[in-house]
CHARMM internal coordinates of N, CA and C (Angstrom, degrees):
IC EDIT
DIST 1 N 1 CA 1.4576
DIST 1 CA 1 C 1.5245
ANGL 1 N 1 CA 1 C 108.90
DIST 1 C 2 N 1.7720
ANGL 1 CA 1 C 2 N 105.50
DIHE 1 N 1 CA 1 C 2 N 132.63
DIST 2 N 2 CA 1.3523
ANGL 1 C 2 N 2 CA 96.68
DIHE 1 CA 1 C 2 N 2 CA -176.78
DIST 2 CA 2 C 1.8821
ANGL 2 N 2 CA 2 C 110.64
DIHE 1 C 2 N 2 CA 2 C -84.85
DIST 2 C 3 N 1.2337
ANGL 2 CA 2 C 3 N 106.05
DIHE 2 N 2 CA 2 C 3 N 170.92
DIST 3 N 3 CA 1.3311
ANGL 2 C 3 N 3 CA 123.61
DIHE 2 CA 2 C 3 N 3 CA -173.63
DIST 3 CA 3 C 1.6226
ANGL 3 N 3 CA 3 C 103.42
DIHE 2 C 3 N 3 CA 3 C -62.21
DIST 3 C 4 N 1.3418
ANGL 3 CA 3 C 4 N 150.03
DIHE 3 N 3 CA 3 C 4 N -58.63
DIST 4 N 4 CA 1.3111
ANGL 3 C 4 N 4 CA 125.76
DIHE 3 CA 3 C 4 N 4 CA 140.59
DIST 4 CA 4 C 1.3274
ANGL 4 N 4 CA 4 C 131.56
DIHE 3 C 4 N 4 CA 4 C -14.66
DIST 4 C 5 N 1.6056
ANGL 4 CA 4 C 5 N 132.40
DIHE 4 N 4 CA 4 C 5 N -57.59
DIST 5 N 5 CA 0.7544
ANGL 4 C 5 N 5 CA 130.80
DIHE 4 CA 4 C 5 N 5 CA 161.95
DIST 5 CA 5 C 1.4309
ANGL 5 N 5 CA 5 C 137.19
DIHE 4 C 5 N 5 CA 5 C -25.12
DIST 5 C 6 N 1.5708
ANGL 5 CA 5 C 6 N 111.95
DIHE 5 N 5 CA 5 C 6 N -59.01
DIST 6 N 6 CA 1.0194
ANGL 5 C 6 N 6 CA 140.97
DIHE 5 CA 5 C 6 N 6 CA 159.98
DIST 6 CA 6 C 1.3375
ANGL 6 N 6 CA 6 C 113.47
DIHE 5 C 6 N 6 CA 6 C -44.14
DIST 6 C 7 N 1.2651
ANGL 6 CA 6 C 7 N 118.93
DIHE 6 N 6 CA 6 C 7 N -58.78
DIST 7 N 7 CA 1.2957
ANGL 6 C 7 N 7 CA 118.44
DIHE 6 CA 6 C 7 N 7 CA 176.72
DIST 7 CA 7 C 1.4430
ANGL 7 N 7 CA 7 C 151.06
DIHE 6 C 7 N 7 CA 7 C -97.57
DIST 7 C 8 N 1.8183
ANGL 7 CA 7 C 8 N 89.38
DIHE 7 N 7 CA 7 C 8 N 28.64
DIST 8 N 8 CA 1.5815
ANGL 7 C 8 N 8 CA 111.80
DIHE 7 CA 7 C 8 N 8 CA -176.32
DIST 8 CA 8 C 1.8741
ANGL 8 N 8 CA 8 C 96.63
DIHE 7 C 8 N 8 CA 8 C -90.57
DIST 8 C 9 N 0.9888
ANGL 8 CA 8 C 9 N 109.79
DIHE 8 N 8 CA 8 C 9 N -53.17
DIST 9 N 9 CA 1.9077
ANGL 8 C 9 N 9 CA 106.29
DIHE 8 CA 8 C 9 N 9 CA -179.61
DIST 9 CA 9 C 1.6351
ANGL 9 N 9 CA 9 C 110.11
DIHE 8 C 9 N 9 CA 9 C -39.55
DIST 9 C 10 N 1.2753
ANGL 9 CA 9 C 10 N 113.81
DIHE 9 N 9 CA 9 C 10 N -22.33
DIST 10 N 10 CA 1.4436
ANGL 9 C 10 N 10 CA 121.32
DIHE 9 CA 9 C 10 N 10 CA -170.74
DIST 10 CA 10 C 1.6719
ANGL 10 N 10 CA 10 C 114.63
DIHE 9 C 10 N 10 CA 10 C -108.61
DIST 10 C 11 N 1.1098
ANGL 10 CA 10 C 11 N 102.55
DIHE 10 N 10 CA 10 C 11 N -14.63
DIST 11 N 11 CA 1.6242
ANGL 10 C 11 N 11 CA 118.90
DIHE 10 CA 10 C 11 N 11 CA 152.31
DIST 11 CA 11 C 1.5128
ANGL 11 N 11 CA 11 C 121.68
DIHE 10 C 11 N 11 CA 11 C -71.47
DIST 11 C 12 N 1.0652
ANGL 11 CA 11 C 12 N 111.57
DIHE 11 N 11 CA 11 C 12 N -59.25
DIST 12 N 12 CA 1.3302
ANGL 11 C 12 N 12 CA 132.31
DIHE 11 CA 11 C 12 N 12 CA 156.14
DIST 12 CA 12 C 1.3855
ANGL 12 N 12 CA 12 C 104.94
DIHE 11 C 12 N 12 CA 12 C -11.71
DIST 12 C 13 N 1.3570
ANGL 12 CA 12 C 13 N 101.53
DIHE 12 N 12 CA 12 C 13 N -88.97
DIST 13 N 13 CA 1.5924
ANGL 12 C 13 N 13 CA 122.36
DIHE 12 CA 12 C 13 N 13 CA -152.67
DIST 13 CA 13 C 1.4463
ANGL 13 N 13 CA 13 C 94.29
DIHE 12 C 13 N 13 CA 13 C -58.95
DIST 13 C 14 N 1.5916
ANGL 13 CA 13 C 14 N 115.58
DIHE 13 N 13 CA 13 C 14 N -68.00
DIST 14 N 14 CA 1.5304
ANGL 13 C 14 N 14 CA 125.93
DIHE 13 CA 13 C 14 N 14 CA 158.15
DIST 14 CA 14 C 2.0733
ANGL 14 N 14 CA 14 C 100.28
DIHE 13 C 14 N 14 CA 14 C 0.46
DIST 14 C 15 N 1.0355
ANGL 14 CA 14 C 15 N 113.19
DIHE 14 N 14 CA 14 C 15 N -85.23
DIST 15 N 15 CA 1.7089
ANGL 14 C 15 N 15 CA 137.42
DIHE 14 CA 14 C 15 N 15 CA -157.41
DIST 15 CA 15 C 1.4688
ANGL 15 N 15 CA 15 C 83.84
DIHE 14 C 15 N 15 CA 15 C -56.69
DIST 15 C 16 N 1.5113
ANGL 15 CA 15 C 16 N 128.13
DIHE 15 N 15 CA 15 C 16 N -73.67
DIST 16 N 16 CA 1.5902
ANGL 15 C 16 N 16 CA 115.73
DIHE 15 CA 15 C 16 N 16 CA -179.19
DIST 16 CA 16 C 1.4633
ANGL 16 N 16 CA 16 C 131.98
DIHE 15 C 16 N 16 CA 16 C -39.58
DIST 16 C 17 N 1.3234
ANGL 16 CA 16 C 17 N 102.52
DIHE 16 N 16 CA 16 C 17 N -30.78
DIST 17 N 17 CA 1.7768
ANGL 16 C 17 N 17 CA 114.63
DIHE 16 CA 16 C 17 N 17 CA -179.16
DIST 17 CA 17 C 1.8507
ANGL 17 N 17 CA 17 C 96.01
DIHE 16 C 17 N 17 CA 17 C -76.39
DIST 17 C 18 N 0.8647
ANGL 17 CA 17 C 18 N 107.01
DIHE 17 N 17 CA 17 C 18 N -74.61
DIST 18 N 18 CA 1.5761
ANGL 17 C 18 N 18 CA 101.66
DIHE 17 CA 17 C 18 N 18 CA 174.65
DIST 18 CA 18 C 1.5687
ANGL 18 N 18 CA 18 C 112.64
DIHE 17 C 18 N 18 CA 18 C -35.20
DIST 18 C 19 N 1.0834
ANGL 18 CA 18 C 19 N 125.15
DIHE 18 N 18 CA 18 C 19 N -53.60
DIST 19 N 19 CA 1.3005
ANGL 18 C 19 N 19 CA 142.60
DIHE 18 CA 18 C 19 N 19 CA -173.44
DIST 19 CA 19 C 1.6727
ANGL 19 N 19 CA 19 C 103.28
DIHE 18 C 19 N 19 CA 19 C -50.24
DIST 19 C 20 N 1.0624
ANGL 19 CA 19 C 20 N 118.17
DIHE 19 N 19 CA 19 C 20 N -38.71
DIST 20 N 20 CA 1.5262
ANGL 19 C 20 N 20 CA 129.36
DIHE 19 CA 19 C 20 N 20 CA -164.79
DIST 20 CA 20 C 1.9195
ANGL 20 N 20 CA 20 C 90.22
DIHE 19 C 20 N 20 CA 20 C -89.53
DIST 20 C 21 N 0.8536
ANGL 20 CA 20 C 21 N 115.02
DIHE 20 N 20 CA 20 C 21 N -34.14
DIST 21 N 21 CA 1.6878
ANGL 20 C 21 N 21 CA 126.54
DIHE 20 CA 20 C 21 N 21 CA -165.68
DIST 21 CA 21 C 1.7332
ANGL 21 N 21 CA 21 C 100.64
DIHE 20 C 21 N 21 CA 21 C -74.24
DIST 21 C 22 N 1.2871
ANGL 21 CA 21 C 22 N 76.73
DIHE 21 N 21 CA 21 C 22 N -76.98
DIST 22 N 22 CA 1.8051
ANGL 21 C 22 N 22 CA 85.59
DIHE 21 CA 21 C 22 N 22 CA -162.11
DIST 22 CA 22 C 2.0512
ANGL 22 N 22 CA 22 C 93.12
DIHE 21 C 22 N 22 CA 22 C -96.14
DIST 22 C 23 N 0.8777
ANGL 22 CA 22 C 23 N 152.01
DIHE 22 N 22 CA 22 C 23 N 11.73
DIST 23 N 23 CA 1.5890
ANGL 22 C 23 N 23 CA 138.77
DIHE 22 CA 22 C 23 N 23 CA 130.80
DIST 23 CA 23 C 1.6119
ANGL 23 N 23 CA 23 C 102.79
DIHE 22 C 23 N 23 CA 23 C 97.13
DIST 23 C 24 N 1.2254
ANGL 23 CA 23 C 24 N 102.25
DIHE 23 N 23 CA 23 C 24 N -122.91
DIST 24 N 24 CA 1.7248
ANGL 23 C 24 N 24 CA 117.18
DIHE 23 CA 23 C 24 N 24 CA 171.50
DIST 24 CA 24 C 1.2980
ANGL 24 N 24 CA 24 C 128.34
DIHE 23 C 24 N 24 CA 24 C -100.78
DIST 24 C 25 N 1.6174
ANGL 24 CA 24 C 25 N 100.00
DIHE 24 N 24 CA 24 C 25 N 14.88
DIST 25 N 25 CA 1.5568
ANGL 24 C 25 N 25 CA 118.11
DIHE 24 CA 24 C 25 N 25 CA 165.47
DIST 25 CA 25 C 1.5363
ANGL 25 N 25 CA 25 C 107.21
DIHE 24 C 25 N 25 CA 25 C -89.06
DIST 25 C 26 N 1.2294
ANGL 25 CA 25 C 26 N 121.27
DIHE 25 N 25 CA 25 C 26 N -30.26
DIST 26 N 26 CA 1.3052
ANGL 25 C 26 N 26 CA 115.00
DIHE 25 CA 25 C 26 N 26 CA -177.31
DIST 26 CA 26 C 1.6610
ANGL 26 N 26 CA 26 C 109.50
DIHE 25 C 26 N 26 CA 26 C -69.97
DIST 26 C 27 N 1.2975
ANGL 26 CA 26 C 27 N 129.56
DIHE 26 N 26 CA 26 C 27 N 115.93
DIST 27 N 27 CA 1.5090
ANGL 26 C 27 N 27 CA 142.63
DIHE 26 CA 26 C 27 N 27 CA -177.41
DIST 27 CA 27 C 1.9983
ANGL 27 N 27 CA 27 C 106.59
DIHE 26 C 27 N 27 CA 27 C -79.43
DIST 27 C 28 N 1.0902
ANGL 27 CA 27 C 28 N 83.06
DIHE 27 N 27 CA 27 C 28 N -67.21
DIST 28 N 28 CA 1.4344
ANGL 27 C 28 N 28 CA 105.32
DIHE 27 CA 27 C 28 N 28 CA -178.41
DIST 28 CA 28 C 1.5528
ANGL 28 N 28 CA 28 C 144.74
DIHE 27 C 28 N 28 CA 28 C -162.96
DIST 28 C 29 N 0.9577
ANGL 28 CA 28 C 29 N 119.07
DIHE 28 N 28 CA 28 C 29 N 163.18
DIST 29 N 29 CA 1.8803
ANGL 28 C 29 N 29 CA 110.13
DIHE 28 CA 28 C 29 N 29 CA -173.17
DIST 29 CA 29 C 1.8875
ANGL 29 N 29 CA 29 C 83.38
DIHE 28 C 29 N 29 CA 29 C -123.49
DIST 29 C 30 N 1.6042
ANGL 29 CA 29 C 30 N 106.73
DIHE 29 N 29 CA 29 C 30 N 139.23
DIST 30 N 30 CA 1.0782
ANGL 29 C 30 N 30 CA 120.63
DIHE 29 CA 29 C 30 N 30 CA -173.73
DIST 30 CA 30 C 1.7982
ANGL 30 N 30 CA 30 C 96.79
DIHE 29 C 30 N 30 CA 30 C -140.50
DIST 30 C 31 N 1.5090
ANGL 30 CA 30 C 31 N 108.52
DIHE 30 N 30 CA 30 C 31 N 119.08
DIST 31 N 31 CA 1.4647
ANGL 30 C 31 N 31 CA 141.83
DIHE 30 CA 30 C 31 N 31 CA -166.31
DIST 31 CA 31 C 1.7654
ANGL 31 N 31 CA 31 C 98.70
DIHE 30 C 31 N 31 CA 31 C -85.69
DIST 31 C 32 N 1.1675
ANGL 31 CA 31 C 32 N 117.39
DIHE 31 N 31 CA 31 C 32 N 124.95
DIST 32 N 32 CA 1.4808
ANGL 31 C 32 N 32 CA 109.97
DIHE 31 CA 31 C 32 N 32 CA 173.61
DIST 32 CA 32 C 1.4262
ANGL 32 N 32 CA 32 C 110.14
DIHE 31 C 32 N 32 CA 32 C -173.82
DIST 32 C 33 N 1.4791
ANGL 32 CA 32 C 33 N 110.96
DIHE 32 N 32 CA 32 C 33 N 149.41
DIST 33 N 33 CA 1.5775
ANGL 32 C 33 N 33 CA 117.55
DIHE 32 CA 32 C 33 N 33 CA -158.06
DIST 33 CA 33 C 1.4129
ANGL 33 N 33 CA 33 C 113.16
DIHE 32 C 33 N 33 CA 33 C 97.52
DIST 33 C 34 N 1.4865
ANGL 33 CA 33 C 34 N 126.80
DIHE 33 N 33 CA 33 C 34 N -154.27
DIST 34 N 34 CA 1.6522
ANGL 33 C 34 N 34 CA 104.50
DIHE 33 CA 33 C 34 N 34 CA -130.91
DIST 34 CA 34 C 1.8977
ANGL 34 N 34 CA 34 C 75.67
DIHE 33 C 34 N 34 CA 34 C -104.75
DIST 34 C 35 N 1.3604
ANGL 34 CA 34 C 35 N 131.47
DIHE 34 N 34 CA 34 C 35 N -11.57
DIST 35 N 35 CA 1.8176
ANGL 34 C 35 N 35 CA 101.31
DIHE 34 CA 34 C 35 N 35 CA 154.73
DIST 35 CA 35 C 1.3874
ANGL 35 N 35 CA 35 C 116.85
DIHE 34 C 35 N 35 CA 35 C -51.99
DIST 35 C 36 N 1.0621
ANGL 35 CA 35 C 36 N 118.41
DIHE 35 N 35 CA 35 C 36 N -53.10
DIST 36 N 36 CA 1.6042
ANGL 35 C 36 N 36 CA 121.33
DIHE 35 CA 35 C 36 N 36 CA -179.80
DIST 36 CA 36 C 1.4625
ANGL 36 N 36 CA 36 C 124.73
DIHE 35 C 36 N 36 CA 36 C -46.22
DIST 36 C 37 N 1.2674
ANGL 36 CA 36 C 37 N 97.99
DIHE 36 N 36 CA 36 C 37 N -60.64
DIST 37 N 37 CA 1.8120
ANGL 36 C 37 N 37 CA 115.70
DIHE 36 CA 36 C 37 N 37 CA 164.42
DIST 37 CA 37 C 1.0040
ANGL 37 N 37 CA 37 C 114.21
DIHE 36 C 37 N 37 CA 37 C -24.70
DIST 37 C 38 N 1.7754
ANGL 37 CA 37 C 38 N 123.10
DIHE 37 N 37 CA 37 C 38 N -51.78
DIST 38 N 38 CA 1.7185
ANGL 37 C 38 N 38 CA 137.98
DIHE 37 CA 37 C 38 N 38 CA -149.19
DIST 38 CA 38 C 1.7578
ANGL 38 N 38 CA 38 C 92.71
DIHE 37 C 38 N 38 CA 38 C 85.62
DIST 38 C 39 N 0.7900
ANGL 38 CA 38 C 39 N 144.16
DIHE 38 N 38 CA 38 C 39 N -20.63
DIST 39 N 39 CA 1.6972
ANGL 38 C 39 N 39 CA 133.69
DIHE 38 CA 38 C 39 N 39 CA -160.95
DIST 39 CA 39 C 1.9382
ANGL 39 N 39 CA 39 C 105.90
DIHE 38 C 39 N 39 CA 39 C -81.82
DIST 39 C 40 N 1.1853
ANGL 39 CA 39 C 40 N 117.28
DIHE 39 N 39 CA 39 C 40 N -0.39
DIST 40 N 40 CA 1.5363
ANGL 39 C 40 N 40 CA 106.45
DIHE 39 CA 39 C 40 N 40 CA -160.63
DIST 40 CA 40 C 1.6362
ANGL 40 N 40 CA 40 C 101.54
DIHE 39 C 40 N 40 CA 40 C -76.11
DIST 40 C 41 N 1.3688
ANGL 40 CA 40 C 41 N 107.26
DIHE 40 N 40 CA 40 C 41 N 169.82
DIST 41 N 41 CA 1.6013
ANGL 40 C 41 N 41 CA 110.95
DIHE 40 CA 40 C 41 N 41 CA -162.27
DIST 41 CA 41 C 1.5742
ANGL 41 N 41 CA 41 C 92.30
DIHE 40 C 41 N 41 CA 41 C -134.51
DIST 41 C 42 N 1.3417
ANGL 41 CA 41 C 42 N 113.45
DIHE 41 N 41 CA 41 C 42 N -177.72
DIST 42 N 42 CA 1.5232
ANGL 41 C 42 N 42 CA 115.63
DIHE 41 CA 41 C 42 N 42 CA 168.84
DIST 42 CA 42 C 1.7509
ANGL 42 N 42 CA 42 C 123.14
DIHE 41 C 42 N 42 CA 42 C -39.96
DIST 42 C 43 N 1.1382
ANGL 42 CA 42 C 43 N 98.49
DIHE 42 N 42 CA 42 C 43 N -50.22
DIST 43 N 43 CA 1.4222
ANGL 42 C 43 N 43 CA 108.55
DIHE 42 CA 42 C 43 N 43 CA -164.99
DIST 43 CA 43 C 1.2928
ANGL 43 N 43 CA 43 C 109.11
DIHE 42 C 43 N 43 CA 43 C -84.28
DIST 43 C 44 N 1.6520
ANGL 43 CA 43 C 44 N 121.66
DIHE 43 N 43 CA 43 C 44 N -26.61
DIST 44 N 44 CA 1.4079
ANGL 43 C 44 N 44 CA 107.33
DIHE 43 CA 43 C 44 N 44 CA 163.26
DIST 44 CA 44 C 1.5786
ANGL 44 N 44 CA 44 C 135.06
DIHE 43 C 44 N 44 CA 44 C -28.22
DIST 44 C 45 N 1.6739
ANGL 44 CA 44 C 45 N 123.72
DIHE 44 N 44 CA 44 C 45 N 152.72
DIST 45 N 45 CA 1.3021
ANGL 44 C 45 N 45 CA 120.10
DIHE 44 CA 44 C 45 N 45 CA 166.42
DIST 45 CA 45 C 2.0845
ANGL 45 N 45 CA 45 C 104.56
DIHE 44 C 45 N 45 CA 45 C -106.72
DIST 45 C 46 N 1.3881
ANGL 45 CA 45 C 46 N 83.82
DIHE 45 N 45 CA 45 C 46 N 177.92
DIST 46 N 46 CA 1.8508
ANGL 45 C 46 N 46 CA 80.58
DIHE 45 CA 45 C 46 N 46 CA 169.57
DIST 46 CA 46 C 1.5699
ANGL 46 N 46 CA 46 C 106.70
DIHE 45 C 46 N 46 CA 46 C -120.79
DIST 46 C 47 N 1.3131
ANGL 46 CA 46 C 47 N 75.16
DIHE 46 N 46 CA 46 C 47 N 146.67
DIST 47 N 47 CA 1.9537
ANGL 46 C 47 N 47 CA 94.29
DIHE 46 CA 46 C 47 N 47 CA -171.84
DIST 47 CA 47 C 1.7134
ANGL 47 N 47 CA 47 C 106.02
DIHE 46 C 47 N 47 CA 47 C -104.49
DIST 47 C 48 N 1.4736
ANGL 47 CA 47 C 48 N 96.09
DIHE 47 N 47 CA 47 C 48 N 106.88
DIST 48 N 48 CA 1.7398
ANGL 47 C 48 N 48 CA 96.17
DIHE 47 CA 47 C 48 N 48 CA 166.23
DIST 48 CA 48 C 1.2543
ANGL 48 N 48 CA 48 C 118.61
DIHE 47 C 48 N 48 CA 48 C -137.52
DIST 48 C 49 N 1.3956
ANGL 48 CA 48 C 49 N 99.37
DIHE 48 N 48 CA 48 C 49 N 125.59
DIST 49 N 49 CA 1.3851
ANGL 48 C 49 N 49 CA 108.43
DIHE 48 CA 48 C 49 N 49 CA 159.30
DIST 49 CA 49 C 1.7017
ANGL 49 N 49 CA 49 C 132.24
DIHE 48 C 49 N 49 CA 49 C -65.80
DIST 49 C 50 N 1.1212
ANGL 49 CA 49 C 50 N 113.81
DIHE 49 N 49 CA 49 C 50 N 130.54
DIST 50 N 50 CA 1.9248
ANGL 49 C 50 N 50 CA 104.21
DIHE 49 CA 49 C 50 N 50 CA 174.66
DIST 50 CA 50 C 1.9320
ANGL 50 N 50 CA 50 C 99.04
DIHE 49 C 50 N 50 CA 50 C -112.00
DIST 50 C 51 N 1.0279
ANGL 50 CA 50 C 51 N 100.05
DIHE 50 N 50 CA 50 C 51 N 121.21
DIST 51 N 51 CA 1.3853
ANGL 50 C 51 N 51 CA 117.89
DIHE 50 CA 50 C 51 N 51 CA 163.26
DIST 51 CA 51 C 1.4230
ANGL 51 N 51 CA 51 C 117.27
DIHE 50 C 51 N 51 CA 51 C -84.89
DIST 51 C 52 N 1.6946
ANGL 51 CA 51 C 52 N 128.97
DIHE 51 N 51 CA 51 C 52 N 113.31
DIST 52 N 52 CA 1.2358
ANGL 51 C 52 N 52 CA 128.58
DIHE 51 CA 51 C 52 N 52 CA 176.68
DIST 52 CA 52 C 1.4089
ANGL 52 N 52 CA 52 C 118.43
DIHE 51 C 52 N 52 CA 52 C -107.04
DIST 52 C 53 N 1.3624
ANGL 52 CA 52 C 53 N 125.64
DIHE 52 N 52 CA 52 C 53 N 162.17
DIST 53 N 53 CA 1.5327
ANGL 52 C 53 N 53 CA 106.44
DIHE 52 CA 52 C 53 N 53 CA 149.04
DIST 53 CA 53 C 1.2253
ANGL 53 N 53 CA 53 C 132.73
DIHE 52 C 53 N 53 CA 53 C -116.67
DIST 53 C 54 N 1.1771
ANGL 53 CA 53 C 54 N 110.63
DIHE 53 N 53 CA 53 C 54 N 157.07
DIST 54 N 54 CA 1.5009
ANGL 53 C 54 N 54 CA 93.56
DIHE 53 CA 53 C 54 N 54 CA -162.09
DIST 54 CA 54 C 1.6651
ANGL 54 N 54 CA 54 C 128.86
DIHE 53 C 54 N 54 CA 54 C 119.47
DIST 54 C 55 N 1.2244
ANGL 54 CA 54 C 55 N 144.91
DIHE 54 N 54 CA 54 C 55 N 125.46
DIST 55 N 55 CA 1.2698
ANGL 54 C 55 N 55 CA 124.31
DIHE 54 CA 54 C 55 N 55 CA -169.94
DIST 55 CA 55 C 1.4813
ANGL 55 N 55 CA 55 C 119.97
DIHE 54 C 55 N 55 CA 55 C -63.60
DIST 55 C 56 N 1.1166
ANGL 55 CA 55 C 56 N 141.64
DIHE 55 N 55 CA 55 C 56 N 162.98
DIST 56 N 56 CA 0.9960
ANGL 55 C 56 N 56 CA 140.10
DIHE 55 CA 55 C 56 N 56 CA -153.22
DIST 56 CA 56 C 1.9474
ANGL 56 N 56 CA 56 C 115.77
DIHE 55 C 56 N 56 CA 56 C -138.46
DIST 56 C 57 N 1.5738
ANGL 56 CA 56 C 57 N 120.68
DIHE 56 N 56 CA 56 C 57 N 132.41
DIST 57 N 57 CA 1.5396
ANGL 56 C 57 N 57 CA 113.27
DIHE 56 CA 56 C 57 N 57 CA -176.67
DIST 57 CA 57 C 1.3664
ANGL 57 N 57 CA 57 C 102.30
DIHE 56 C 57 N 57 CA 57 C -126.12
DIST 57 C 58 N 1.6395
ANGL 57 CA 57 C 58 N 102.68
DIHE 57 N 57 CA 57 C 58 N 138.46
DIST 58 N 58 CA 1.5756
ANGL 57 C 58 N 58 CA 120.89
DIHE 57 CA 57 C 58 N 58 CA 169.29
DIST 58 CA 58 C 1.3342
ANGL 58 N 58 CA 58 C 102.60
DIHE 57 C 58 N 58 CA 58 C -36.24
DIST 58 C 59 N 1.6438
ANGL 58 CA 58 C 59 N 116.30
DIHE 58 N 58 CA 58 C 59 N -64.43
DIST 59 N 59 CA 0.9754
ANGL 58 C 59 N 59 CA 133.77
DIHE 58 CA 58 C 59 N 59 CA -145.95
DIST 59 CA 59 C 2.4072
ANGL 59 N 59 CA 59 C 114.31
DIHE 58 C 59 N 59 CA 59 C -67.36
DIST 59 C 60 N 1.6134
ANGL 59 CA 59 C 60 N 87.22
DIHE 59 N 59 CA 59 C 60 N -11.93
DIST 60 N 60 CA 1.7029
ANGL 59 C 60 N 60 CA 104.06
DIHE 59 CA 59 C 60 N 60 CA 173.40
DIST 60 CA 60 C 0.8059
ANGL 60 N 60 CA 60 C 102.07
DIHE 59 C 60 N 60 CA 60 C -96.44
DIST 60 C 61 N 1.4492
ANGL 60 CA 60 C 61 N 145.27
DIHE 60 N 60 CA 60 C 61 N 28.51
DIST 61 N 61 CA 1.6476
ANGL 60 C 61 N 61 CA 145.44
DIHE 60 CA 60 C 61 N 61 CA 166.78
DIST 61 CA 61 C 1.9151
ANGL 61 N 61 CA 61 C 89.52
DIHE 60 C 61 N 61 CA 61 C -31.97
DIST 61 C 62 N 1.1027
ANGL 61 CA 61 C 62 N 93.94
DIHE 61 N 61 CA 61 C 62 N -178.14
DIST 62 N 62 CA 1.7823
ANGL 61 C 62 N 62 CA 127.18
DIHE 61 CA 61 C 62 N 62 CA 172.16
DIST 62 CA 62 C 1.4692
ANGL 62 N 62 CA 62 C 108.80
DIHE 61 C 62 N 62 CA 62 C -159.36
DIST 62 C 63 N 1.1520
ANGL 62 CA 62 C 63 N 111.94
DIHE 62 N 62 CA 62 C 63 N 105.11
DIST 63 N 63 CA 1.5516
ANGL 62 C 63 N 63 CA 107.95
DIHE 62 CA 62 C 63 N 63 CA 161.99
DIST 63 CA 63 C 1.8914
ANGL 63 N 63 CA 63 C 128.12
DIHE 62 C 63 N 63 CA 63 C -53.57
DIST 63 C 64 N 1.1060
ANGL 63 CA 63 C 64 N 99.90
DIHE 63 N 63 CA 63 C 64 N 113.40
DIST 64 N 64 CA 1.7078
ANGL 63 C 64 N 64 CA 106.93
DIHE 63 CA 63 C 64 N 64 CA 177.59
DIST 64 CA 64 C 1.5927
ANGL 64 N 64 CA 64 C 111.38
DIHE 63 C 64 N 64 CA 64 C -87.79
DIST 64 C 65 N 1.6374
ANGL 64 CA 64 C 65 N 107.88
DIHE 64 N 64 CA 64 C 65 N 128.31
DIST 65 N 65 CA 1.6227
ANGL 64 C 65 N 65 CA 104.31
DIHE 64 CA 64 C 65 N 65 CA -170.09
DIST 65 CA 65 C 1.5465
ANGL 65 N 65 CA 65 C 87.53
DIHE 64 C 65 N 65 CA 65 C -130.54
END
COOR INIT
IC SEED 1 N 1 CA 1 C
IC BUILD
């Protein structure tokens, strides 16, 4: 199994938790850097973008655990 592979179930879940948070503001989560590539190694991190709509405040953080 490739390393994407692996790490779509955890995207997933990722996209639902947001999804429950921010509703029909959430557009999309966009994957990029060396997961995306196929090139990432152990030590890599993952790079995601969340696309919302809507203006957006520091101050509506959500803590992620």
């Amino acid at each position: 199994m490739d390393q994407l592979q692996t790490l779509m179930p955890i995207l997933q879940e990722f996209r639902q938790e947001l999804a429950k948070f921010y509703g029909k503001r959430l557009v999309k989560l966009i994957l990029f850097g060396s997961q995306a590539r196929g090139n990432a190694n152990e030590d890599s991190d993952i790079d995601i973008m969340v696309v919302l709509k809507g203006p957006i405040s520091l101050r509506s953080g959500h803590p992620i655990t």
